[in-house]
N, CA, C and O atoms as a GROMACS GRO file, in nm:
protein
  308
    1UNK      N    1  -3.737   1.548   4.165
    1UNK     CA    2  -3.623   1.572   4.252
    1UNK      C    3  -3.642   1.706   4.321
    1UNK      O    4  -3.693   1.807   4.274
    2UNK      N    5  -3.586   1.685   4.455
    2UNK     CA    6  -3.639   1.842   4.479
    2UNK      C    7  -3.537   1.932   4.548
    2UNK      O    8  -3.458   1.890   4.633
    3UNK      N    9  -3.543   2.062   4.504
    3UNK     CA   10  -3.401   2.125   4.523
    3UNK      C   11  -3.380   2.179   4.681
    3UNK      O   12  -3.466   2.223   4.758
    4UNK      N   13  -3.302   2.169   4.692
    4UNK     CA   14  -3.293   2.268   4.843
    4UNK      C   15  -3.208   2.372   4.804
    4UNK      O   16  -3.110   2.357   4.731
    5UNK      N   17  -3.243   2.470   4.850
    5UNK     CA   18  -3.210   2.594   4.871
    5UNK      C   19  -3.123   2.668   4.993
    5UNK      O   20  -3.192   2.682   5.093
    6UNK      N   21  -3.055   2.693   5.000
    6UNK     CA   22  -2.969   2.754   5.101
    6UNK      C   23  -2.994   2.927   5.118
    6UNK      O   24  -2.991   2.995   5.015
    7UNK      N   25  -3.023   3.001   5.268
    7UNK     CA   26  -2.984   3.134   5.253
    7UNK      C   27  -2.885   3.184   5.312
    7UNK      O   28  -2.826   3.133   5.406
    8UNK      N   29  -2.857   3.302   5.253
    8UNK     CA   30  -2.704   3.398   5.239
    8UNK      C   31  -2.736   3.534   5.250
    8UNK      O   32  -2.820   3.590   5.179
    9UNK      N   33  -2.674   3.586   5.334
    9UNK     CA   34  -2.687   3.735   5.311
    9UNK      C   35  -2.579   3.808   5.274
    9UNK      O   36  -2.475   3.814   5.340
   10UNK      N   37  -2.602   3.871   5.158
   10UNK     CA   38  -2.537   3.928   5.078
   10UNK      C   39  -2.553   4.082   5.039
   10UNK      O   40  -2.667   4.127   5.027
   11UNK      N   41  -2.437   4.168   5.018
   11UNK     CA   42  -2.447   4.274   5.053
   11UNK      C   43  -2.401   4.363   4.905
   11UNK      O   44  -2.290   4.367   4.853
   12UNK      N   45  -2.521   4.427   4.863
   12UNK     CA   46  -2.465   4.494   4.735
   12UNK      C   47  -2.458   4.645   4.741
   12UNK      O   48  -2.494   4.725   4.827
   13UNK      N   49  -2.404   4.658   4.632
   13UNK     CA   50  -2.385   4.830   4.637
   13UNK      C   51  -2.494   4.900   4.602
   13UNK      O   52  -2.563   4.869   4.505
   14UNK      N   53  -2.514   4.985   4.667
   14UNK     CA   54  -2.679   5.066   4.616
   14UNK      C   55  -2.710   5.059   4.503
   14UNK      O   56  -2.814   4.992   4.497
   15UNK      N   57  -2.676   5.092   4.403
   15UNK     CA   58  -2.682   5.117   4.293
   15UNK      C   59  -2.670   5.014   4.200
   15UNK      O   60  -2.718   5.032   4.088
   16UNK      N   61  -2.604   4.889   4.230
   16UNK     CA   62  -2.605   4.775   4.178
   16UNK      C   63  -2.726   4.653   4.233
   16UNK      O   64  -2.748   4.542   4.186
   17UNK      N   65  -2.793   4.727   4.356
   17UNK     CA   66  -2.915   4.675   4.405
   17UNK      C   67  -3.007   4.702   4.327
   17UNK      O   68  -3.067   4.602   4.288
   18UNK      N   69  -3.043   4.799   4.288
   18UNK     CA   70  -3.140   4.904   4.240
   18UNK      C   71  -3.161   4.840   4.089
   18UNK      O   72  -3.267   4.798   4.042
   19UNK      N   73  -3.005   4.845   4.013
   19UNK     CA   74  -2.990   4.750   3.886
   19UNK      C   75  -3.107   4.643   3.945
   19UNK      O   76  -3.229   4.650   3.929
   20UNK      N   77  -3.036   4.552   4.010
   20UNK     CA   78  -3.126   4.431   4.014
   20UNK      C   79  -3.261   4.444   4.031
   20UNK      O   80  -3.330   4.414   3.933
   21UNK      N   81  -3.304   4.473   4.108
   21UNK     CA   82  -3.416   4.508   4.111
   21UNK      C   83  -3.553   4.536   4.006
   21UNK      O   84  -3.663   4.480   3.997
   22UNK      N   85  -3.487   4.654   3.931
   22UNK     CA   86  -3.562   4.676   3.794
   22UNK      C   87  -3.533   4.534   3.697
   22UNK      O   88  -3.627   4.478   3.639
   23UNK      N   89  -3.409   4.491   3.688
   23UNK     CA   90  -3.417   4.358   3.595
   23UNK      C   91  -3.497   4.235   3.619
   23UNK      O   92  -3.529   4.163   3.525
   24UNK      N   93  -3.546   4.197   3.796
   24UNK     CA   94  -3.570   4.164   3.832
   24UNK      C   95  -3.800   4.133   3.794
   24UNK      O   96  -3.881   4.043   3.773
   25UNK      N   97  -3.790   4.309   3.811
   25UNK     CA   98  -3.923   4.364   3.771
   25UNK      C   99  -3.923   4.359   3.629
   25UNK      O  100  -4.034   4.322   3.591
   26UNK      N  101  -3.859   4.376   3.553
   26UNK     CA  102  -3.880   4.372   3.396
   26UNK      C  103  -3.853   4.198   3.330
   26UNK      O  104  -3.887   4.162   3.217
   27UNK      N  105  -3.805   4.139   3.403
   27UNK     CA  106  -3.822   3.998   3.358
   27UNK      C  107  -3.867   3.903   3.391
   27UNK      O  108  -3.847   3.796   3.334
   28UNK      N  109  -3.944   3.919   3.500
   28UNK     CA  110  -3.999   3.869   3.664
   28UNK      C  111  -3.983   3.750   3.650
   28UNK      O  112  -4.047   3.648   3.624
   29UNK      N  113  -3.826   3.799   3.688
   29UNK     CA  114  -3.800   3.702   3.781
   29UNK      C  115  -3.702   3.762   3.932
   29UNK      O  116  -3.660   3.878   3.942
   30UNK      N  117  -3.678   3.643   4.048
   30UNK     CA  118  -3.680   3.670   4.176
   30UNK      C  119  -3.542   3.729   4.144
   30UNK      O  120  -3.479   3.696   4.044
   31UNK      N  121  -3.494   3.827   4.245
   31UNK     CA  122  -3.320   3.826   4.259
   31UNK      C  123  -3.248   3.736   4.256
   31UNK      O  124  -3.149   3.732   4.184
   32UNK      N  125  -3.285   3.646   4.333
   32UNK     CA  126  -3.219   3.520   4.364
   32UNK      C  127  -3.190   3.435   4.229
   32UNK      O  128  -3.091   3.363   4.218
   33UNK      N  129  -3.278   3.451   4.136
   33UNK     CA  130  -3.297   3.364   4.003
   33UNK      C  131  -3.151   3.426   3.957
   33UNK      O  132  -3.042   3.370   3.942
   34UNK      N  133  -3.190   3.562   3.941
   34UNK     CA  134  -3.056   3.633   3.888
   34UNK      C  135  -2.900   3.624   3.927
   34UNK      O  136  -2.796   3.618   3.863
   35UNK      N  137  -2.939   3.628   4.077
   35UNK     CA  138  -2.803   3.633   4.115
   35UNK      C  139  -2.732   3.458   4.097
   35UNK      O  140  -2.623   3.429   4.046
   36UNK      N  141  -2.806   3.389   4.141
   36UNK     CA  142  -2.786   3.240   4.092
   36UNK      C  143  -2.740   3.191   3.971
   36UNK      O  144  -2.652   3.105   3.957
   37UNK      N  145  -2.803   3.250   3.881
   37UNK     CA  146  -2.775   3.255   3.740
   37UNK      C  147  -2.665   3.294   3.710
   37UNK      O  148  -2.584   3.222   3.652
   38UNK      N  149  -2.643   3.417   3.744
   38UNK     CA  150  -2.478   3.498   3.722
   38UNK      C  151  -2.363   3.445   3.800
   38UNK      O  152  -2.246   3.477   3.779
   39UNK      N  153  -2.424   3.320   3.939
   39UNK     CA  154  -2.277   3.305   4.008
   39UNK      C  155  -2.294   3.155   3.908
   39UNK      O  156  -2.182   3.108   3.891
   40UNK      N  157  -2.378   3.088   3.853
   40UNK     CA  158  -2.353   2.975   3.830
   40UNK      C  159  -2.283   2.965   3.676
   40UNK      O  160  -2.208   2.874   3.642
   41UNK      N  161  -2.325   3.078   3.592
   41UNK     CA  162  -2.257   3.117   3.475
   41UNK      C  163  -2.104   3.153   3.519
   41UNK      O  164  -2.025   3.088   3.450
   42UNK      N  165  -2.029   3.255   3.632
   42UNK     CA  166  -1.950   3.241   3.670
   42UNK      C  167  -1.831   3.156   3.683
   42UNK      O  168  -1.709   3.168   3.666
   43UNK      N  169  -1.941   3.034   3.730
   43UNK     CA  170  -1.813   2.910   3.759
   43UNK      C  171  -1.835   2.840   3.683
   43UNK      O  172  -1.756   2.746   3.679
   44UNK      N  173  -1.948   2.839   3.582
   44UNK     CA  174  -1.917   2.742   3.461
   44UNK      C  175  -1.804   2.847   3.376
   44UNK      O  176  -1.791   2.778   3.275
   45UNK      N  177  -1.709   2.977   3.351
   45UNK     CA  178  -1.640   3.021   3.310
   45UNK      C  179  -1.533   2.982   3.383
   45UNK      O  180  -1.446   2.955   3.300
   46UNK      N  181  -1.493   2.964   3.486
   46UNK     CA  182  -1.421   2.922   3.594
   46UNK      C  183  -1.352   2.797   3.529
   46UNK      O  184  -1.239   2.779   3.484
   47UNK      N  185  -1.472   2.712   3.542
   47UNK     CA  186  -1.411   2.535   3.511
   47UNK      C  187  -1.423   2.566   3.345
   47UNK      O  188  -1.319   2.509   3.316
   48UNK      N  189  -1.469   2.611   3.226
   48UNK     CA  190  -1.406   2.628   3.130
   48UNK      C  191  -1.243   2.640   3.157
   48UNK      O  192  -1.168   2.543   3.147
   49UNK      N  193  -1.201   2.767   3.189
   49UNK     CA  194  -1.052   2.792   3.215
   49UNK      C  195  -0.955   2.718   3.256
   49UNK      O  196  -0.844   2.714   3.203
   50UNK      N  197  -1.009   2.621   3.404
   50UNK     CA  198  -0.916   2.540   3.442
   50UNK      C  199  -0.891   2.436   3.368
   50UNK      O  200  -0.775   2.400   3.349
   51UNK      N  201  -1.009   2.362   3.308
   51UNK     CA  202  -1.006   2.319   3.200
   51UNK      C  203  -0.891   2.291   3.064
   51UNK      O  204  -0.838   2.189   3.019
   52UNK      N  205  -0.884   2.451   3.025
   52UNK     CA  206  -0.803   2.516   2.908
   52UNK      C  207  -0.654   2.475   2.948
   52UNK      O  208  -0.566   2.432   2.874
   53UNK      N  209  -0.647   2.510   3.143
   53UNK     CA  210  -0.512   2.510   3.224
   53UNK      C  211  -0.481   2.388   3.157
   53UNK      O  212  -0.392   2.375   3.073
   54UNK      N  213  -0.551   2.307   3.195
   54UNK     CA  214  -0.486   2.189   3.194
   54UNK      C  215  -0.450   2.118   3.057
   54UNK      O  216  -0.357   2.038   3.053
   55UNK      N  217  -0.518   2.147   2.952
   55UNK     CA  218  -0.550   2.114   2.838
   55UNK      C  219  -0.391   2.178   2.778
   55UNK      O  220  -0.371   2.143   2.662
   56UNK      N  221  -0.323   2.231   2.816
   56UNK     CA  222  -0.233   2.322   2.811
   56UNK      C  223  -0.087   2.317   2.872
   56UNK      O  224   0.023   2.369   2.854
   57UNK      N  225  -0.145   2.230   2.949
   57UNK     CA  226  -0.001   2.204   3.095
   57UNK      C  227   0.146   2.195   3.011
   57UNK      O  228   0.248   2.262   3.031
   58UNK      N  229   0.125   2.101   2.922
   58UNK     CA  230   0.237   2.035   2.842
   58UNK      C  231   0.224   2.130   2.710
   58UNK      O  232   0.191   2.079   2.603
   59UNK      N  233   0.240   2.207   2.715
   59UNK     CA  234   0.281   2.281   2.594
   59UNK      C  235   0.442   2.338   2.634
   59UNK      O  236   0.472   2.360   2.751
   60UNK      N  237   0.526   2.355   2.538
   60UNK     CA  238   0.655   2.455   2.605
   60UNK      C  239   0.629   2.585   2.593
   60UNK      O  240   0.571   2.655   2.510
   61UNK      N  241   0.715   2.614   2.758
   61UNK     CA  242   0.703   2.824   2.756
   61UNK      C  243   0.779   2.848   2.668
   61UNK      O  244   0.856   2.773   2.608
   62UNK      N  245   0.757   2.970   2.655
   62UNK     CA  246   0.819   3.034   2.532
   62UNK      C  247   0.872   3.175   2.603
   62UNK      O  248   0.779   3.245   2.642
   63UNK      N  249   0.972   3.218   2.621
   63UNK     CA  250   1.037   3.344   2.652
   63UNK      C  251   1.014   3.436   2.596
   63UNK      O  252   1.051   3.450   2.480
   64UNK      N  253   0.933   3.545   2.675
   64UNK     CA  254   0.859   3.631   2.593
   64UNK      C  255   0.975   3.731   2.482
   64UNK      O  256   0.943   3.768   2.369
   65UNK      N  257   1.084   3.755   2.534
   65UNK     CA  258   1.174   3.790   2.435
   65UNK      C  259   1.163   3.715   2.285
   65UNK      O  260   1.120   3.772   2.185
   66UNK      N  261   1.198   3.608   2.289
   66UNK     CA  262   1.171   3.517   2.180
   66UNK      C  263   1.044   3.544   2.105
   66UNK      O  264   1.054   3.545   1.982
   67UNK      N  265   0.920   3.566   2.163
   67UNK     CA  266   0.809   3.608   2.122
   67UNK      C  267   0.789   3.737   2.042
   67UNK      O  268   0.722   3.748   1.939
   68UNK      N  269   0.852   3.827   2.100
   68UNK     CA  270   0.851   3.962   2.054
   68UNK      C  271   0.962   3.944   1.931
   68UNK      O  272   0.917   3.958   1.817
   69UNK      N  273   1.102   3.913   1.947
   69UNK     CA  274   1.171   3.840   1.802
   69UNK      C  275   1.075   3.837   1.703
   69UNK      O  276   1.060   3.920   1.614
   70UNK      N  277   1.013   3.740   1.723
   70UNK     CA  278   0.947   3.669   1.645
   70UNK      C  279   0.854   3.761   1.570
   70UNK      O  280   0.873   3.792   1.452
   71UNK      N  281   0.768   3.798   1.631
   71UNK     CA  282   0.705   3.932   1.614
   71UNK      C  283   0.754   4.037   1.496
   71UNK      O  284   0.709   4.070   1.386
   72UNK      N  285   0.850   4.067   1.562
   72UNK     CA  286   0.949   4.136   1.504
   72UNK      C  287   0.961   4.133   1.368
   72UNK      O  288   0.925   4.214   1.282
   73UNK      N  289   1.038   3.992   1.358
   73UNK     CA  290   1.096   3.946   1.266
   73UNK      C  291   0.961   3.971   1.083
   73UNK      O  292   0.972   4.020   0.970
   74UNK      N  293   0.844   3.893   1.172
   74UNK     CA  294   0.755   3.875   1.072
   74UNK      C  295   0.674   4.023   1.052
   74UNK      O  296   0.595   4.057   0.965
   75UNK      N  297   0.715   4.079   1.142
   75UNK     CA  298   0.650   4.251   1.096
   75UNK      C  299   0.501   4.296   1.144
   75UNK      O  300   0.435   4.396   1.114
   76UNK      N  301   0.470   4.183   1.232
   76UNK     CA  302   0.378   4.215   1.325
   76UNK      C  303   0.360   4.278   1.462
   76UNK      O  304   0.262   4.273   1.537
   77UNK      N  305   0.522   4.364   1.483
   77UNK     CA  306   0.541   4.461   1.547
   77UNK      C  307   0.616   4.576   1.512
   77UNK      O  308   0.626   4.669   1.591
   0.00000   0.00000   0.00000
């Protein structure tokens, strides 16, 4: 299968270039590997979460007053 690749220009902060760079040289691999890596880890954290959202929808709110009570009550505040 063969991948296609898209380019982007993207604009980093000096110093967070520079990061890359050396990580880049010390693990050789391309920027691109890296930065790919970190946006695709990204949104696999992303769709974890929405995930959780939803997994969650139907639970009841709870009034954070009530919470802190509660808290309270059991001496964990």
């Amino acid at each position: 299968m063969k991948t296609s690749h898209k380019r982007a220009t993207v604009y980093f902060d000096a110093s967070l270039h520079r990061a890359l760079r050396v990580k880049a040289a010390v693990t050789e691999r391309s920027l691109s590997e890296i930065v790919n890596a970190a946006v695709k880890q990204s949104m696999a954290e992303d769709a974890e979460d929405l995930a959780a959202f939803k997994d969650r929808a139907n639970e009841p709110n709870l009034a954070f007053e009530v919470v802190l009570k509660d808290l309270r009550q059991r001496g964990k505040l």
